[in-house]
N, C-alpha and C positions, 0 to 999 in steps of 0.2 A: 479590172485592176491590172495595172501592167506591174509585169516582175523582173526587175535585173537584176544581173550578175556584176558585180562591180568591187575593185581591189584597192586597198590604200591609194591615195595619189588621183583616184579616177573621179569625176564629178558628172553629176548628170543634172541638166538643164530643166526647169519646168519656165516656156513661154522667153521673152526676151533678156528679163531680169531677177528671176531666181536662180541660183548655183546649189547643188547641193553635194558637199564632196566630203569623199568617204575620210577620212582622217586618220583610224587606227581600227583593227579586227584584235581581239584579244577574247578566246575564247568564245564564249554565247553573250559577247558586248561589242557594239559597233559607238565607236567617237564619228558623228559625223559635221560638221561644220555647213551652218547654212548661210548663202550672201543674197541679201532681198533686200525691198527700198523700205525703208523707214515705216511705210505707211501701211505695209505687210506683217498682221499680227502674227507671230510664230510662238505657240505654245504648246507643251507637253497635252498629247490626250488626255492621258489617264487623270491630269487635274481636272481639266473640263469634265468630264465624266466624273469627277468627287464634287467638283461643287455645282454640277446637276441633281446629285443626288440627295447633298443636301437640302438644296431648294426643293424638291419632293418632300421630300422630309419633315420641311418646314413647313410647307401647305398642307399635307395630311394632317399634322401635328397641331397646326392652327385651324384646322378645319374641326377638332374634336375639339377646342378649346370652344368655338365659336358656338360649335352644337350644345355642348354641356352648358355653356352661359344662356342661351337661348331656353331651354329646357326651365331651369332656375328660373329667368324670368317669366316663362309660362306661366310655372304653378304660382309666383302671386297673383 
């Protein structure tokens, strides 16, 4: 992992057409502003990581649905 140090107004580069520039420091919150091409999906981790976990969630969940119906139809 590479670490910078970087101040309102500064931008750091990822490849030809990513920008990512610092925007505002206010306490333990950083505004940052990202410019990439349309075709570059740019989303919050922490969603990713919620609706992974969901989907977990939903296969355990359906996995104990599928056993218990399975069981039922055994014993006829």
């Amino acid at each position: 992992m590479l670490v910078l140090s970087r101040k309102p107004g500064q931008s750091i580069l990822i490849g030809d057409n990513i920008e990512i520039q610092i925007i505002e420091v206010q306490g333990d919150q950083i505004r940052i502003g990202i410019s990439a091409p349309r075709d570059i999906s740019i989303v919050r981790k922490e969603l990713i990581d919620e609706v992974r976990q969901t989907n977990r969630e939903a296969v355990v969940d359906n996995s104990r649905i599928s056993l218990e119906f399975l069981g039922k139809v055994l014993k006829k």
